[in-house]
C-alpha positions as CSV (number, residue, x, y, z in Angstrom):
1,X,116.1,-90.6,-177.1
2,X,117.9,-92.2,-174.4
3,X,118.8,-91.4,-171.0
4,X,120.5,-87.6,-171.4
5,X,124.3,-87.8,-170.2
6,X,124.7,-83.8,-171.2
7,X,122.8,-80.9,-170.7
8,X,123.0,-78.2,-173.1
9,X,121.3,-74.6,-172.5
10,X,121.8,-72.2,-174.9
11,X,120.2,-68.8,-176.7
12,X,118.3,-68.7,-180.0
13,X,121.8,-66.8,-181.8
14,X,124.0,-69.4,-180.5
15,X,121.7,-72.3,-181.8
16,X,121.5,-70.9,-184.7
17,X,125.0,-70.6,-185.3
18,X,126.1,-74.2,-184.1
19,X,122.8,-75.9,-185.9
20,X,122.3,-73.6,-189.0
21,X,118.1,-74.1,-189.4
22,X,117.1,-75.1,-192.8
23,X,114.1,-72.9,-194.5
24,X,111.0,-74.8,-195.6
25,X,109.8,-75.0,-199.0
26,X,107.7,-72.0,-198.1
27,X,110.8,-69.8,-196.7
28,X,109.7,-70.4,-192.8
29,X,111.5,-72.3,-190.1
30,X,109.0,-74.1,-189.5
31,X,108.0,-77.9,-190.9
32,X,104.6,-79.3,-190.3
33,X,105.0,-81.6,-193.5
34,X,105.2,-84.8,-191.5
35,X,106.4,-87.1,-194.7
36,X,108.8,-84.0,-195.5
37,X,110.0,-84.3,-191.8
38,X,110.4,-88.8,-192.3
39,X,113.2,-87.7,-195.2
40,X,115.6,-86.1,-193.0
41,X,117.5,-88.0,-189.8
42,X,115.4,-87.7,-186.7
43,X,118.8,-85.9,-185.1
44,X,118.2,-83.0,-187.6
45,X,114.9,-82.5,-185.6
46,X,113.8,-79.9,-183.3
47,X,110.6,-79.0,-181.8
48,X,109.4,-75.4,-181.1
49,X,107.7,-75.0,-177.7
50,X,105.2,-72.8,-176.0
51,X,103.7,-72.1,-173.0
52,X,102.5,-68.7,-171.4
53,X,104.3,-65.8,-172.7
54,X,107.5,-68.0,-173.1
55,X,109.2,-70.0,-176.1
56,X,112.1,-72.5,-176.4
57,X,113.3,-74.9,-178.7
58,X,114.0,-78.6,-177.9
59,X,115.8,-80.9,-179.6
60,X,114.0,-84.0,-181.1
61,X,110.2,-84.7,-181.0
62,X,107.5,-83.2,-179.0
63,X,104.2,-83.2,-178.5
64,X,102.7,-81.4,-175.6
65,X,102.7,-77.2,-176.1
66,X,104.5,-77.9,-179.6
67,X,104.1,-75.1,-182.0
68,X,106.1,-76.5,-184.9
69,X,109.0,-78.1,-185.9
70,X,112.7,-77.2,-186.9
71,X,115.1,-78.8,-189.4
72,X,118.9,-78.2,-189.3
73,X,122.1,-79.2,-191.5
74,X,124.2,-79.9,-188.0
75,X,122.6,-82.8,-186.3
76,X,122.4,-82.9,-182.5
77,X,124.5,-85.5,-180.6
78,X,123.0,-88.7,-178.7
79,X,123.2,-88.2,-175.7
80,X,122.2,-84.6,-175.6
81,X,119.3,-82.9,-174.0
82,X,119.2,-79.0,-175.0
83,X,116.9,-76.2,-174.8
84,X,117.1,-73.0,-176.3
85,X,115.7,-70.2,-174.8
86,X,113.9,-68.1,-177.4
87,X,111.9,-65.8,-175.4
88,X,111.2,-66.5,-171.9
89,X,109.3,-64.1,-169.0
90,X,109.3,-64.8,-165.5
């Protein structure tokens, strides 16, 4: 991804209702079929992210504290850099 010109922070609801997540082929959000993943556009991609007692989703790849991977029919934009806050404790 190239250099982020927006930042975008939003809840798990509203993500959901802008990006409408795709169910696996085993009814879950999540994909950890990595050819499945190849066959849709890497801007459909979102990574699932732990750490502590606190999740978030990311758009695109990641690697470090990755749980799993999301899929969704609205792609995010180029540009973009956005994190959803699905559970987070201070």
């Amino acid at each position: 991804m190239n250099k982020a010109e927006t930042f975008l922070d939003m809840n798990y609801k509203e993500w959901e209702a802008k990006y409408k997540p795709i169910a696996s082929e085993d009814g879950s959000w999540f994909h950890d079929d990595a050819e499945k993943l190849k066959t849709f556009d890497p801007k459909q991609i979102w990574t699932w992210v732990s750490e502590g007692d606190s999740d978030w989703i990311y758009n695109g790849y990641r690697w470090i504290n990755r749980l799993s991977y999301l899929v969704t029919e609205v792609a995010w934009q180029e540009g973009e850099d956005i994190c959803v806050v699905v559970r987070e404790t201070n």
